[in-house]
C-alpha positions as CSV (number, residue, x, y, z in Angstrom):
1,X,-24.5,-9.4,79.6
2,X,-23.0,-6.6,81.0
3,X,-24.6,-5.5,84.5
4,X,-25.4,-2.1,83.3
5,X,-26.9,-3.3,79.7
6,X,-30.5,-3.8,81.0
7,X,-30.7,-0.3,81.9
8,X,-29.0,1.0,79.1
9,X,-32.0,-1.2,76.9
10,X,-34.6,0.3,79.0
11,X,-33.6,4.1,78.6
12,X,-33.2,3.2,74.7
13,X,-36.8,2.4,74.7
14,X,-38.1,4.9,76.9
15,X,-36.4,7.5,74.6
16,X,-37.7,5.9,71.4
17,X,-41.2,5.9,72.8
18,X,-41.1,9.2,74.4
19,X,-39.8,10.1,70.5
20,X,-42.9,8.9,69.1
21,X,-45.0,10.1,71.2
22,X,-44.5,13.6,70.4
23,X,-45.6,13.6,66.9
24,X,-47.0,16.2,65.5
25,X,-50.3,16.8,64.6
26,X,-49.7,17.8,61.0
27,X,-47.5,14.9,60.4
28,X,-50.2,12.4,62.0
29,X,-52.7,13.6,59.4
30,X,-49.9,13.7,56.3
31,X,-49.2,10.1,57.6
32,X,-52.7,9.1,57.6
33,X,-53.5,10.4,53.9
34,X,-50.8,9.2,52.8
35,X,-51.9,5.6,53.6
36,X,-55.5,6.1,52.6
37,X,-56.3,5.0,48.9
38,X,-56.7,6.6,45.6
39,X,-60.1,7.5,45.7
40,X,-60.2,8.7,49.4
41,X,-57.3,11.2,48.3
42,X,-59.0,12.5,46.0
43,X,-62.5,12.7,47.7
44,X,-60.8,14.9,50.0
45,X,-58.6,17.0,47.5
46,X,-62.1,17.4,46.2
47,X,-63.3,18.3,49.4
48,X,-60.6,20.9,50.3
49,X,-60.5,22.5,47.0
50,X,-64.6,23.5,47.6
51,X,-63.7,24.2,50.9
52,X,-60.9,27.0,49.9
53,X,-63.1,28.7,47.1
54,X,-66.0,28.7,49.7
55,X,-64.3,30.6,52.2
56,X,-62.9,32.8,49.6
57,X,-66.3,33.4,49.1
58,X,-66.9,34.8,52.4
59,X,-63.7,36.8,52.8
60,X,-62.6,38.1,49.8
61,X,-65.7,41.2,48.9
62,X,-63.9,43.0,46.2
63,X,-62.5,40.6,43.2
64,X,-59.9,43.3,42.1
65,X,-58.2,43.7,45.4
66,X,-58.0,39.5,45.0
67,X,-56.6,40.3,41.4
68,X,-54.0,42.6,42.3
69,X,-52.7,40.5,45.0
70,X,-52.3,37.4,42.5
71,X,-50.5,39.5,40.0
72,X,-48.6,40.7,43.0
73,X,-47.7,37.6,43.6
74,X,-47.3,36.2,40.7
75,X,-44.3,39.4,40.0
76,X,-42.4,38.3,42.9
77,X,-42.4,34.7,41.6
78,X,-41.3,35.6,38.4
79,X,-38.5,37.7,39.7
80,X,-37.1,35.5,41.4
C-alpha cells in the first residue's frame, strides 16, 4: 500500500459519514414511511387526510372564497 492510501481511506469515510449525517429531515420521514407497512401507510394517509380537512375547518370561514380559489386553480391547470 501506498504511504499516503490510509489517509486518503480515512478522509473517504469521514466525507461519506459527514454526507450522511446531514440528511434532511423530510427525507428521514419519506425514508421511514416508506419502509413501514401497508396498513401503517394507510393509518396515517388516513390520519393526514382528517388532519387537512380539520384545519380547513378552522381556517377557511367563507366556503365560496374556498370555491373560487379551487376553480382558480383548477383554470390555471387546465391552461397549461
Amino acid at each position: 500500500m501506498a504511504p499516503g492510501a490510509d489517509r486518503d481511506i480515512g478522509e473517504s469515510l469521514l466525507r461519506r459519514n459527514k454526507r450522511k449525517a446531514t440528511t434532511r429531515p423530510m427525507q428521514t420521514v419519506a425514508t421511514w414511511v416508506r419502509r413501514q407497512p401497508p396498513m401503517v401507510k394507510a393509518f396515517l394517509a388516513v390520519v393526514s387526510w382528517l388532519g387537512a380537512l380539520f384545519f380547513l375547518g378552522m381556517v377557511v370561514h367563507d366556503q365560496d372564497n374556498l370555491f373560487v380559489l379551487a376553480e382558480v386553480f383548477d383554470s390555471i391547470g387546465t391552461s397549461s
